[in-house]
FIKE-695403 format. One record per residue: residue in one letter; residue number from 1; x, y, z of N, C-alpha, C, O in turn. Coordinates in pm, 1 decimal. Last residue first. Example, Ala and Ser with C-alpha at 12.3 -4.5 7.8 and 13.67 -1.06 7.14 Angstrom:
BEGIN
(atom s,2,(1285.0,-225.0,708.0),(1367.0,-106.0,714.0),(1290.0,3.0,787.0),(1340.9,113.8,803.9));
(atom a,1,(1319.0,-569.0,780.0),(1230.0,-450.0,780.0),(1320.0,-330.0,780.0),(1423.6,-331.9,846.5));
END
This chain:
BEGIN
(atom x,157,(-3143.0,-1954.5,-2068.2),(-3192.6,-1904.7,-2207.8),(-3182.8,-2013.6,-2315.1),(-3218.1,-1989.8,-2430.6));
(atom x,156,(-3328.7,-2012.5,-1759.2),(-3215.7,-2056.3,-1872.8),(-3236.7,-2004.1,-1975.1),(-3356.0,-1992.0,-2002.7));
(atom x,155,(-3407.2,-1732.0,-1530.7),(-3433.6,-1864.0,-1639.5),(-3282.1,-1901.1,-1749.7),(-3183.9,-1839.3,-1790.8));
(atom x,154,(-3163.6,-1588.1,-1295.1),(-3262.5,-1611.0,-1379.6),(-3341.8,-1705.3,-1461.5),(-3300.3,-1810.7,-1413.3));
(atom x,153,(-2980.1,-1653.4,-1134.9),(-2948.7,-1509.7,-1195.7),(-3092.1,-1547.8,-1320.2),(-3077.8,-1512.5,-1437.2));
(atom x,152,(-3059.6,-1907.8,-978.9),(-3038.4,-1709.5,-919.8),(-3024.0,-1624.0,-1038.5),(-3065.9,-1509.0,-1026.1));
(atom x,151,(-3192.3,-2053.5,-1232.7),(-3068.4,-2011.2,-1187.3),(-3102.5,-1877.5,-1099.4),(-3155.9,-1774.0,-1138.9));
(atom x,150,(-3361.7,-2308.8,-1341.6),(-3425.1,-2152.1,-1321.3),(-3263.9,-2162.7,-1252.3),(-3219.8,-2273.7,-1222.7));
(atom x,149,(-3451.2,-2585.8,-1416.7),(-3418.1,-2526.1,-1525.9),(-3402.3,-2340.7,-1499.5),(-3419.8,-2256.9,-1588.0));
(atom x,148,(-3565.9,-2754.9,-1246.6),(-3604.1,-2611.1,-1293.2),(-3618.4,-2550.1,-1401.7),(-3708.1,-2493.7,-1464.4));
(atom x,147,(-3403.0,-2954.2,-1133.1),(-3508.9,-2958.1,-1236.3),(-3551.2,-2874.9,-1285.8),(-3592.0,-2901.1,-1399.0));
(atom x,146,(-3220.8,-2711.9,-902.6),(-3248.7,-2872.4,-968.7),(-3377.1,-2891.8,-1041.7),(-3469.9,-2827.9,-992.2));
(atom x,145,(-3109.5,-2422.8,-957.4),(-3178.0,-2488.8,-872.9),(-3222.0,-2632.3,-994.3),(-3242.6,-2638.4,-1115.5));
(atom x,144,(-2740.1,-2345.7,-986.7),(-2863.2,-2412.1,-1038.7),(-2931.4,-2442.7,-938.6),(-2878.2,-2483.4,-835.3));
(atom x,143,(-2604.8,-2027.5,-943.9),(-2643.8,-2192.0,-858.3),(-2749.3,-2205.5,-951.9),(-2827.3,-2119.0,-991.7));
(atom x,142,(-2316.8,-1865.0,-1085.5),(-2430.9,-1935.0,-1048.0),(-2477.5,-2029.0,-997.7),(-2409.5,-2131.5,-993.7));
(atom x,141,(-2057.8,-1611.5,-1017.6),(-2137.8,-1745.0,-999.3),(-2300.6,-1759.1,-1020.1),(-2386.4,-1680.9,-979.2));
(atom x,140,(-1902.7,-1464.8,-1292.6),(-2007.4,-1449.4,-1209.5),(-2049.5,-1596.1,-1172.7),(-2072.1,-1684.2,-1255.7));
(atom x,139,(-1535.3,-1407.8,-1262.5),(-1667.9,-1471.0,-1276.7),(-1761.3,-1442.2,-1228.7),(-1752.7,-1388.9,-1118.1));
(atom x,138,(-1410.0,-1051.4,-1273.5),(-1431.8,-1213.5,-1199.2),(-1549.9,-1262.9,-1272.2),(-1637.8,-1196.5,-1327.1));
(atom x,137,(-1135.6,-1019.3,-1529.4),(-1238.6,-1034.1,-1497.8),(-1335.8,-1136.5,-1398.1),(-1347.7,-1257.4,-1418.1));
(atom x,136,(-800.2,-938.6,-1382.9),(-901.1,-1084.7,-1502.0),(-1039.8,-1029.8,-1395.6),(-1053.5,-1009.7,-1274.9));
(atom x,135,(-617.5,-682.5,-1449.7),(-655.9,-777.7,-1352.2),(-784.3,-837.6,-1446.6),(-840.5,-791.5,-1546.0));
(atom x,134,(-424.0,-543.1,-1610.2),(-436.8,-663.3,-1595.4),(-499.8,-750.5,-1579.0),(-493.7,-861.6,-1631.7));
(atom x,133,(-320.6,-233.7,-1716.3),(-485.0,-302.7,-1611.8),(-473.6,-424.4,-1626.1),(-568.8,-440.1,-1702.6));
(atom x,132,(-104.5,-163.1,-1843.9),(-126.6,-112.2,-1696.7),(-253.5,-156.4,-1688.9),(-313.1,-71.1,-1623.1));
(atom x,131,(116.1,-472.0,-1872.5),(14.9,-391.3,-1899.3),(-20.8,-284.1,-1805.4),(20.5,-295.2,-1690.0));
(atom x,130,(467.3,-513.0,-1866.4),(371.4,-510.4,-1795.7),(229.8,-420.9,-1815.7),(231.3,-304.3,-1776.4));
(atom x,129,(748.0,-550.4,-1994.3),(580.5,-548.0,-2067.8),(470.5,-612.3,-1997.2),(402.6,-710.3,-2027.8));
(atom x,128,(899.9,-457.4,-1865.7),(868.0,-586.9,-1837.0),(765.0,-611.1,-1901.3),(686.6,-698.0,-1863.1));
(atom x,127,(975.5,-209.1,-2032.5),(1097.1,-310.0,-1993.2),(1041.5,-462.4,-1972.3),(1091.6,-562.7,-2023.3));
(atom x,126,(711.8,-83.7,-1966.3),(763.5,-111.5,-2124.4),(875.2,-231.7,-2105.6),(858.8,-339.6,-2162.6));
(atom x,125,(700.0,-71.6,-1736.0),(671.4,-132.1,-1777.4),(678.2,-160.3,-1915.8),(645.5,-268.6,-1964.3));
(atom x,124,(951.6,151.3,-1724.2),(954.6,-53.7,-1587.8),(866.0,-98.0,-1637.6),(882.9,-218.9,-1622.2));
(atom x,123,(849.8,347.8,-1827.8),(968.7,281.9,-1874.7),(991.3,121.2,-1837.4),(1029.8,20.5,-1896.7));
(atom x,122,(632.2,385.7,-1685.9),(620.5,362.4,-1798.4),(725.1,271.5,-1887.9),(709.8,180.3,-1969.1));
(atom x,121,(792.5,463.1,-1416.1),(685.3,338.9,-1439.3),(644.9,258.4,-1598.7),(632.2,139.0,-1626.0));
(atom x,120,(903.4,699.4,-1525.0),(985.6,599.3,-1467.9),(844.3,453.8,-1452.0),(861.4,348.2,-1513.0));
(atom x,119,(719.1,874.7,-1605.4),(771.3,846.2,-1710.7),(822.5,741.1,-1653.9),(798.8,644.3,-1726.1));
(atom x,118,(397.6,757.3,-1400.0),(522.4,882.2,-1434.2),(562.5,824.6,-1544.0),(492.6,740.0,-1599.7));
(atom x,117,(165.7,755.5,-1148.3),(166.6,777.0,-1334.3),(272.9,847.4,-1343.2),(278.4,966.6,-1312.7));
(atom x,116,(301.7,686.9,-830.1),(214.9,775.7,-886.8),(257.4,725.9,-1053.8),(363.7,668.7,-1078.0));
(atom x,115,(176.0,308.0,-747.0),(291.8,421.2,-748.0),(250.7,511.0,-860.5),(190.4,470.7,-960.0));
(atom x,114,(-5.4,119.1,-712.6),(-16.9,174.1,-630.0),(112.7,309.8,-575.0),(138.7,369.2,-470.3));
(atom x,113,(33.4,2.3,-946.7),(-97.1,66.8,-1001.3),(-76.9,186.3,-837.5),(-118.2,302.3,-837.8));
(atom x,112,(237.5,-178.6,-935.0),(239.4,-42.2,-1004.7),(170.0,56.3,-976.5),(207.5,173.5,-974.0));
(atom x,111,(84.2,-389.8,-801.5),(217.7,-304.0,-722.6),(243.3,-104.3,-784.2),(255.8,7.4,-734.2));
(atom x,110,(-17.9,-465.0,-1025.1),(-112.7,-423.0,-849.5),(-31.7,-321.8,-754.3),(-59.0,-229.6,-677.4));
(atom x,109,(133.4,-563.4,-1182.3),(45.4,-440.0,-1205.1),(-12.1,-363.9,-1081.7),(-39.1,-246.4,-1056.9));
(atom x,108,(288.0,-750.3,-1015.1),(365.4,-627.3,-1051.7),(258.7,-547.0,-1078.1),(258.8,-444.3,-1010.2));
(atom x,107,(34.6,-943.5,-1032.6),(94.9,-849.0,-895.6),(199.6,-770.5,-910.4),(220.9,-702.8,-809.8));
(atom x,106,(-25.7,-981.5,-1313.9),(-116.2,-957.3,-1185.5),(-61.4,-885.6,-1101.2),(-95.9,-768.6,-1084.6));
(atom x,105,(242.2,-1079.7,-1346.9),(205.8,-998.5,-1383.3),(95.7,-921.7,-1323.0),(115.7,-807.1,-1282.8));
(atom x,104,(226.7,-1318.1,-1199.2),(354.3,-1232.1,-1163.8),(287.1,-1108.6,-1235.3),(277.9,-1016.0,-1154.8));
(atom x,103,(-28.1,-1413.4,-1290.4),(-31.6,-1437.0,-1166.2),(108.4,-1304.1,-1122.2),(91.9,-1218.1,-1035.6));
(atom x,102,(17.1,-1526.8,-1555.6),(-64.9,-1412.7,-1508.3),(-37.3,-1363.7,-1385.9),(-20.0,-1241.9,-1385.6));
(atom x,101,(353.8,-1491.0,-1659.3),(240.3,-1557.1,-1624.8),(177.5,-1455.0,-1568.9),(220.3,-1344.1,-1536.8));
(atom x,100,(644.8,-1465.1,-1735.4),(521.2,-1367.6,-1788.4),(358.1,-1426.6,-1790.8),(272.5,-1416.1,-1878.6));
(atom x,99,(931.9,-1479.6,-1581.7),(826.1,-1577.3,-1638.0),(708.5,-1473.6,-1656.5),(694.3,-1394.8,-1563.0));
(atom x,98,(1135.0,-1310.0,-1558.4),(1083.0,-1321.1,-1511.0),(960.3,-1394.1,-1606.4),(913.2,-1334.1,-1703.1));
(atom x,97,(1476.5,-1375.0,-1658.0),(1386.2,-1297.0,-1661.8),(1258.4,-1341.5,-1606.3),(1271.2,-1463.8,-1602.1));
(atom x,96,(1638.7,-1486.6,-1332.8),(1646.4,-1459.7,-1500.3),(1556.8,-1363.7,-1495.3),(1534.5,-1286.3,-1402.2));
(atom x,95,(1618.5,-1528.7,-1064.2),(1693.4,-1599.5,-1111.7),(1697.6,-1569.8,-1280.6),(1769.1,-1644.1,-1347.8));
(atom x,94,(1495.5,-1299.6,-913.3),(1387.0,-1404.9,-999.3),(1519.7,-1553.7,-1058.7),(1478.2,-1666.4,-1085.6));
(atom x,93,(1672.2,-1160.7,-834.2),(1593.3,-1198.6,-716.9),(1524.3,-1368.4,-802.5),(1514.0,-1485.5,-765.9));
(atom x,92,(1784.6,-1080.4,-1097.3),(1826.0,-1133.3,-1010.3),(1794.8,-1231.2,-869.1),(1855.8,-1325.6,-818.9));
(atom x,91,(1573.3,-959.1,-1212.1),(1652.3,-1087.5,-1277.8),(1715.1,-1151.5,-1142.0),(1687.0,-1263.2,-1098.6));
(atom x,90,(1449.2,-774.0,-1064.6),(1418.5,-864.2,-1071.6),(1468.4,-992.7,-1135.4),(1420.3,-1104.8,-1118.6));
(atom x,89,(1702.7,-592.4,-1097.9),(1698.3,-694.0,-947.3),(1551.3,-768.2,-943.8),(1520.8,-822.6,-837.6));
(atom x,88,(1780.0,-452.6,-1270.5),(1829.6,-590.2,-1251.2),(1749.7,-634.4,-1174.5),(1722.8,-752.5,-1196.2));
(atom x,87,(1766.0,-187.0,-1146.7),(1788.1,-196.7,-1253.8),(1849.3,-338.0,-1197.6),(1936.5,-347.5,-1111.1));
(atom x,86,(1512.8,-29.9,-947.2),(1682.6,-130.7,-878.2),(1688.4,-199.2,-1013.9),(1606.1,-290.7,-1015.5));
(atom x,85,(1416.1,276.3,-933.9),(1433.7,143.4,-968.0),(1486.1,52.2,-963.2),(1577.0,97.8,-1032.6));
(atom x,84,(1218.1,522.6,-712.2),(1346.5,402.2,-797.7),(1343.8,283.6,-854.4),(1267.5,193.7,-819.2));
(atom x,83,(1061.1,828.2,-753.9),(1064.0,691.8,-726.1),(1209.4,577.9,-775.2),(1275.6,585.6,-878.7));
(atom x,82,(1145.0,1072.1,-702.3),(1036.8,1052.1,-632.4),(1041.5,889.0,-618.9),(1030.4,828.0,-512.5));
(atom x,81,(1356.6,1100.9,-853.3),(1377.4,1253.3,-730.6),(1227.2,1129.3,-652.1),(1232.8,1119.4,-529.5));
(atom x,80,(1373.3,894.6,-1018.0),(1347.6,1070.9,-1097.5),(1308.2,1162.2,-939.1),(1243.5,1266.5,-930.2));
(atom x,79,(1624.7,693.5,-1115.1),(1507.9,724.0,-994.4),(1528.0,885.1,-1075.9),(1611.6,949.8,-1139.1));
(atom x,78,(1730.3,329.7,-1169.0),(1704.4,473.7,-1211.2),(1633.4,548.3,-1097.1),(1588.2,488.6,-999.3));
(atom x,77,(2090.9,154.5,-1088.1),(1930.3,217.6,-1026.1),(1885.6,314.1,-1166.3),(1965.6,360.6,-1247.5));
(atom x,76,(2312.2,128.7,-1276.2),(2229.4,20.6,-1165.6),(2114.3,72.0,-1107.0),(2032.8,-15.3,-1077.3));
(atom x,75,(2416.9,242.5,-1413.8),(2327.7,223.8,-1433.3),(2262.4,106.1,-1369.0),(2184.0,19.5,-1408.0));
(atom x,74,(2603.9,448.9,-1275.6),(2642.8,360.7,-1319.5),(2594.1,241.1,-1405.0),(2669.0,158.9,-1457.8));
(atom x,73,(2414.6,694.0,-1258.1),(2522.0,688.8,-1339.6),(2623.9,522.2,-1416.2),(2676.2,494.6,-1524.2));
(atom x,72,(2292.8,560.1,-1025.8),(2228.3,619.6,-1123.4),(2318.1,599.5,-1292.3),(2296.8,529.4,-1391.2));
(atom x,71,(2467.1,572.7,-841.0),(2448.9,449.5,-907.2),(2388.8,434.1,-1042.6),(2407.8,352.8,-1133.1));
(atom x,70,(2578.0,871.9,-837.3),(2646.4,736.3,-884.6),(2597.4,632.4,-931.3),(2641.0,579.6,-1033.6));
(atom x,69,(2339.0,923.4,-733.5),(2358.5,985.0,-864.7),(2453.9,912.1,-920.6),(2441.6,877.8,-1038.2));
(atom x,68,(2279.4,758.2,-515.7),(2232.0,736.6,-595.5),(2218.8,817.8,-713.8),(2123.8,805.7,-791.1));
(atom x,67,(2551.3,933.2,-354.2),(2488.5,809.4,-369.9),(2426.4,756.8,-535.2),(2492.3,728.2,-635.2));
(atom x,66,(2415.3,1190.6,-302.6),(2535.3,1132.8,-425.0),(2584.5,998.3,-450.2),(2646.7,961.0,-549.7));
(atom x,65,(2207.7,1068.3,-164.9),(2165.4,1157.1,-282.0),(2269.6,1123.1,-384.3),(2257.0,1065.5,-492.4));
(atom x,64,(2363.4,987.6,81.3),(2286.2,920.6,18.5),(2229.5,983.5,-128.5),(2213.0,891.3,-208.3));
(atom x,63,(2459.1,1258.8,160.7),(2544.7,1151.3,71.9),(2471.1,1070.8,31.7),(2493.3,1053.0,-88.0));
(atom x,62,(2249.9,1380.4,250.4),(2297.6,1482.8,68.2),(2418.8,1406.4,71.2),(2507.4,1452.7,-0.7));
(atom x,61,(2175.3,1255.6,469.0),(2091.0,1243.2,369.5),(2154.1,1292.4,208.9),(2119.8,1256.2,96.4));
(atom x,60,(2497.0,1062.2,641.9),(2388.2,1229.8,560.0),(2313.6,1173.5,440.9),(2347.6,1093.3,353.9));
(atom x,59,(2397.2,789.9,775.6),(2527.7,879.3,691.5),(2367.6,980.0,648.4),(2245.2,977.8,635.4));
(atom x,58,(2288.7,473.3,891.0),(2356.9,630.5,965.7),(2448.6,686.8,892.8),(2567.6,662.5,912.5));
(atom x,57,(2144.2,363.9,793.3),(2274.0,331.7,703.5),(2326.7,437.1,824.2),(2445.5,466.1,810.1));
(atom x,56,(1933.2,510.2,859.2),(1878.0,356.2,862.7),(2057.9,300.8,882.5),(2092.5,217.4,966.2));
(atom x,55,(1892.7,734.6,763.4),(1877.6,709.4,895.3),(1922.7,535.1,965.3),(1933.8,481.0,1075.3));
(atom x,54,(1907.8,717.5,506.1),(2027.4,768.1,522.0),(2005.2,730.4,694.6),(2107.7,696.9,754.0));
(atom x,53,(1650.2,599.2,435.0),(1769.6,518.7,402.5),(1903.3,596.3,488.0),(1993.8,524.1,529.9));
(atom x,52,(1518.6,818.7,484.7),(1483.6,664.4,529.8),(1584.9,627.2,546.8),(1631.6,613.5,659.9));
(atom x,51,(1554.9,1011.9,297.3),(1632.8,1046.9,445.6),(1591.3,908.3,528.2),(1638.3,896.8,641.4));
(atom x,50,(1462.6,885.5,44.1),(1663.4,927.7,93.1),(1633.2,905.6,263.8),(1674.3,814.1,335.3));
(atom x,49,(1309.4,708.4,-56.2),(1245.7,767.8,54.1),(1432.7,801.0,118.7),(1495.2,747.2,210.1));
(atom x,48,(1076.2,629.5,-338.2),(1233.8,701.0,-285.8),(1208.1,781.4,-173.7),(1132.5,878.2,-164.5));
(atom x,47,(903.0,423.1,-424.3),(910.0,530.5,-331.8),(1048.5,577.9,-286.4),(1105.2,539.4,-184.1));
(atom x,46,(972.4,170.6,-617.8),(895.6,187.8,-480.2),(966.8,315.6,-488.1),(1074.5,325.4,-546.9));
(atom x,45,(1078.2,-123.3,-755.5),(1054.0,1.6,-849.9),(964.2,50.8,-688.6),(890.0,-36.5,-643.4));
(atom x,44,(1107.8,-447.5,-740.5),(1229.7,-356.2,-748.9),(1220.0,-216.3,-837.2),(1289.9,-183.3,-933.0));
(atom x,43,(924.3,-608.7,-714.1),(911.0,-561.9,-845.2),(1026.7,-480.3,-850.6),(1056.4,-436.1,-961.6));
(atom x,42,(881.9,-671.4,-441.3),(961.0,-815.5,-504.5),(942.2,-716.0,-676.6),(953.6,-796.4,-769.1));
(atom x,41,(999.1,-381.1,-229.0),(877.4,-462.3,-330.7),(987.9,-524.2,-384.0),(1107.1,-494.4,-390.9));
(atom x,40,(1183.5,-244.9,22.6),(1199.3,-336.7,-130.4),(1134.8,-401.0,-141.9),(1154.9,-509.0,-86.4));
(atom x,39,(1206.4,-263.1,315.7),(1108.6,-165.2,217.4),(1079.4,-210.5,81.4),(966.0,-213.4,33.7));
(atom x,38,(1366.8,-378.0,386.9),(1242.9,-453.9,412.4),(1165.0,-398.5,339.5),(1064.6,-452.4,293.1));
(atom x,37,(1701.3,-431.8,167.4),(1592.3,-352.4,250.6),(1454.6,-418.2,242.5),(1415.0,-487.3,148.7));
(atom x,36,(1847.7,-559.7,-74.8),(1776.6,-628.9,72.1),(1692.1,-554.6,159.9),(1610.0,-616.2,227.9));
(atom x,35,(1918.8,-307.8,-238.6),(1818.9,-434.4,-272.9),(1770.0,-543.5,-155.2),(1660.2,-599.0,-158.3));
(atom x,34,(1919.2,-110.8,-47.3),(1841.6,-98.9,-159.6),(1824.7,-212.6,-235.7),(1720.9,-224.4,-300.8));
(atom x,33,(2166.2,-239.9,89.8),(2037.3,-168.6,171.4),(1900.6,-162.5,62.4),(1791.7,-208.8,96.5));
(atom x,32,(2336.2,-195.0,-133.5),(2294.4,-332.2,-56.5),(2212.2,-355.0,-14.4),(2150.7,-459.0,-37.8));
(atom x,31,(2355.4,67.7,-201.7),(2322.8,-62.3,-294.0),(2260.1,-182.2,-255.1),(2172.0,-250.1,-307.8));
(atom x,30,(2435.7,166.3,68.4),(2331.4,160.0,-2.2),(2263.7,86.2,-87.2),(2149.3,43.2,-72.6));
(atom x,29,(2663.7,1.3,88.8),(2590.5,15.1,181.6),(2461.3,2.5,112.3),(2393.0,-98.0,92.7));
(atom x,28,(2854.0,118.8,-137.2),(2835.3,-24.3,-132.7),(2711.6,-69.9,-52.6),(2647.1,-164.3,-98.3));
(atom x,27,(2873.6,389.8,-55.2),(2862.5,355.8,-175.4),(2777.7,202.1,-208.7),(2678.0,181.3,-277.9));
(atom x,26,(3037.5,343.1,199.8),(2859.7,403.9,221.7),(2803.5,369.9,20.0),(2690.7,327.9,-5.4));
(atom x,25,(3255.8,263.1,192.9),(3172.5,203.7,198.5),(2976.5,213.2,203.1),(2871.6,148.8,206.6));
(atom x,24,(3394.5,416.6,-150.2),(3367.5,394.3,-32.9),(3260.6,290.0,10.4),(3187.8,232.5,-70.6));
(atom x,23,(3480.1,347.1,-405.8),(3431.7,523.8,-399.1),(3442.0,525.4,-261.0),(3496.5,626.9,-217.8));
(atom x,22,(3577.5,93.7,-428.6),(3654.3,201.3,-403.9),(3630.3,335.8,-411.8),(3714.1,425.4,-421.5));
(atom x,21,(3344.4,-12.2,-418.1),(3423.3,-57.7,-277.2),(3501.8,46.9,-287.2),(3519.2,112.9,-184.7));
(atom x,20,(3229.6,44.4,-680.1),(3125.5,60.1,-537.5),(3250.8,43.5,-431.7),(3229.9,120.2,-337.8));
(atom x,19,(3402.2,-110.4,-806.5),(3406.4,71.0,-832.8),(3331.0,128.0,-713.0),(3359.8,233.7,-656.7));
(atom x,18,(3357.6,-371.4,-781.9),(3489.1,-286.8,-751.2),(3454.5,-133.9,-757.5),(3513.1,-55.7,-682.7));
(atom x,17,(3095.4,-376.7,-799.9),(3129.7,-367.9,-682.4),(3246.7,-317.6,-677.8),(3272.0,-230.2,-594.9));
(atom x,16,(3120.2,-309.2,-1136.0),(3039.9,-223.2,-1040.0),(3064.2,-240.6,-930.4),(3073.2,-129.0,-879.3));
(atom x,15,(3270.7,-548.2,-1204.0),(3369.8,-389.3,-1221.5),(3235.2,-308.1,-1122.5),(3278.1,-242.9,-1027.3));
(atom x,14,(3218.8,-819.6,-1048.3),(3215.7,-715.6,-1118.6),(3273.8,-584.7,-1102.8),(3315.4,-531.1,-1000.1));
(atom x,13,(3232.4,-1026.9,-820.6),(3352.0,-982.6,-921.5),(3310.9,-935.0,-1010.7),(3353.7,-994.7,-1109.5));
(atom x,12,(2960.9,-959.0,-681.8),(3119.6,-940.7,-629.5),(3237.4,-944.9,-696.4),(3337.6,-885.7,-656.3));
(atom x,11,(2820.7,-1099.0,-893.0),(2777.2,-891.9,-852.7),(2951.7,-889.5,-775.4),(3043.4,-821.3,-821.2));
(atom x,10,(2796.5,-1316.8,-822.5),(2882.5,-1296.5,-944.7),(2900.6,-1100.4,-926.7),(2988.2,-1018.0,-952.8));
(atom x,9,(2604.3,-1433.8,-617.0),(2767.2,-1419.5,-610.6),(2851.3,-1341.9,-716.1),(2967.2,-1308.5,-691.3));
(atom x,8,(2336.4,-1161.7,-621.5),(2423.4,-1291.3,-684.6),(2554.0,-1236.4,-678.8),(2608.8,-1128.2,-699.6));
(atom x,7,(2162.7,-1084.9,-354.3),(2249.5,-1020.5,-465.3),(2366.3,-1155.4,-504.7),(2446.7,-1217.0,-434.8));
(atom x,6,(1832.9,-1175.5,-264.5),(1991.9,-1190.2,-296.3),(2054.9,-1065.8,-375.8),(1999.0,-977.1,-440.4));
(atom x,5,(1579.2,-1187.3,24.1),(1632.8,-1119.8,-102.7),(1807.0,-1141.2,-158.5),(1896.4,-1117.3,-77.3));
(atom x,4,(1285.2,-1324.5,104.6),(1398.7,-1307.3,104.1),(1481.2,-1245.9,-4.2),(1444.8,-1257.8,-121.2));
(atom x,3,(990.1,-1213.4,137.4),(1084.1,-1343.2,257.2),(1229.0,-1351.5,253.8),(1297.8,-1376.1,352.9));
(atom x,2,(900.8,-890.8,110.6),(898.1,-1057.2,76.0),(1012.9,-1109.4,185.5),(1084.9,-1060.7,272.7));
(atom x,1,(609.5,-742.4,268.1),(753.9,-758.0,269.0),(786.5,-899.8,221.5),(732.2,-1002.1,263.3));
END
């Protein structure tokens, strides 16, 4: 679970919160819930879990659904019935786009690798041109033994 999560001041004078405040508040809830929730990976792409959320927000699971056909629609989330996406919210969380070092990449792949092979992953990584195998080869250590010229892993070549 990461440490902390925003939705930038500016999200409040957009036409999406206005349109979120005047469908209702369960509209707005969710959104909110879905990017601050404890559940929310720092990659903003995880497990669609409705009746979670609808327990959590106390409202019907088949509003949470129309829910996220709205947001869907609005194009703030994607989700294909199994997983979501919180469209933005690594810009957001990240302050821009996300620096393409090993290390962020490393752990979006790690994150990926642990949600099923779909078209919606493919897409989050085409978007972040996130490889799907990343991870760096480990070194192999060696110890020199002194004068030798001989290593655990054998003679010197």
């Amino acid at each position: 679970m990461r440490k902390l999560a925003t939705i930038a001041p500016s999200f409040w004078l957009s036409d999406d919160a206005e349109n979120l405040i005047h469908r209702g508040h369960d509209y707005l809830a969710v959104l909110v819930y879905l990017w601050t929730g404890p559940e929310t990976p720092v990659c903003g792409l995880m497990p669609l879990a409705t009746a979670q959320i609808a327990a959590k927000l106390r409202i019907r699971p088949q509003k949470v659904e129309a829910v996220l056909i709205e947001l869907q629609d609005a194009g703030l989330i994607d989700h294909d019935g199994r997983l979501i996406w919180l469209k933005g919210y690594i810009e957001v969380q990240l302050g821009g786009m996300p620096n393409m070092s090993g290390s962020w990449i490393a752990n979006t792949s790690n994150a990926l690798s642990a949600l099923p092979d779909c078209d919606l992953v493919s897409r989050y990584r085409d978007h972040y041109k996130v490889p799907k195998d990343c991870r760096k080869p480990k070194k192999r250590k060696t110890k020199k033994v002194a004068a030798t010229g001989v290593t655990e892993q054998g003679p010197r070549q």
